[in-house]
C-alpha positions in Angstrom: 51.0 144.7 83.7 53.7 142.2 84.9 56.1 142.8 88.1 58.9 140.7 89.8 59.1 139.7 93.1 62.7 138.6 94.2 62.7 135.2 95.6 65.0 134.9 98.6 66.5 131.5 99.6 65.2 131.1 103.6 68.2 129.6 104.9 70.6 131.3 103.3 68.8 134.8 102.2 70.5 134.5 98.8 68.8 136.0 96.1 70.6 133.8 93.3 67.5 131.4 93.2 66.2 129.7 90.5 62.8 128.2 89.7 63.3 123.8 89.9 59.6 122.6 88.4 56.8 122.0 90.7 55.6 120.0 93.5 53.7 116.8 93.3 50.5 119.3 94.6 51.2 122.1 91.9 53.1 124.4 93.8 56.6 126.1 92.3 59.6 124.8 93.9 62.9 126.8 93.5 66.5 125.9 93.8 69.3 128.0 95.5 72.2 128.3 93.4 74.7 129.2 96.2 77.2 126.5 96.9 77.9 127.6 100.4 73.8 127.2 101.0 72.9 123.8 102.8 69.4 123.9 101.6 69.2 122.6 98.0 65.1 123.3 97.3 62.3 124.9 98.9 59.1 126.5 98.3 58.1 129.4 99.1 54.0 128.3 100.3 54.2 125.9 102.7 51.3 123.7 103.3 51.4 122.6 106.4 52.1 125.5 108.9 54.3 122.9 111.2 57.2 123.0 108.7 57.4 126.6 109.2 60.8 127.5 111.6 58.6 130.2 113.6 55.8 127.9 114.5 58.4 125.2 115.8 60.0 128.2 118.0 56.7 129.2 119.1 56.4 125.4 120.3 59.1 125.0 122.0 58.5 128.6 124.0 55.1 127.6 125.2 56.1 124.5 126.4 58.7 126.2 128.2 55.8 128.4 129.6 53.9 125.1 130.8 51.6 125.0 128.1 50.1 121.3 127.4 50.7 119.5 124.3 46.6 119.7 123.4 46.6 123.1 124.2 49.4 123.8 121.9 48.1 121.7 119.0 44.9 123.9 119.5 46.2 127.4 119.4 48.8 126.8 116.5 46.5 124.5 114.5 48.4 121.7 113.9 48.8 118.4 115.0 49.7 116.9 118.6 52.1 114.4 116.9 53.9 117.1 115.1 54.1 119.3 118.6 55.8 115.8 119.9 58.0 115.2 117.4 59.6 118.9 117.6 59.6 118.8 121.6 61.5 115.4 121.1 64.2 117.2 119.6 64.3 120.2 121.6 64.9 118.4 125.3 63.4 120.6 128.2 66.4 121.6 130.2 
């Protein structure tokens, strides 16, 4: 029994994707074909869960909420550089 699942591009939510070889780890890497899409590739498993938009929204909201930089790191899982680097781009105001 085979089924398809319909790849959607995340940045653009096309659904004219197609499959661009693998990563140097083994996972499938796919290319969006629409020419108005800024993102070229992407993969759909990421492996580190910092890359992922949501987790650097979720950053930047509970350092708005006074949450420490450790403390972040700790409850997302990832690391304290990577919580730096996205709160170094997103400026407190």
């Amino acid at each position: 029994m085979t089924f398809c699942v319909p790849v959607q591009c995340p940045h653009c939510h096309s659904t004219d994707v197609i499959k661009h070889g693998k990563s140097s780890n083994g996972k499938q890497r796919y290319r969006c074909c629409n020419p108005h899409c800024l993102r070229v590739t992407f993969s759909l498993n990421l492996d580190y869960p910092g890359r992922d938009a949501k987790i650097k929204q979720k950053i930047v909201e509970m350092n708005h909420n006074g949450t420490t930089v450790r403390e972040i790191s700790r409850n997302l899982k990832i690391s304290t550089a990577t919580v730096i680097k996205e709160l170094k781009k997103n400026p407190r105001q």
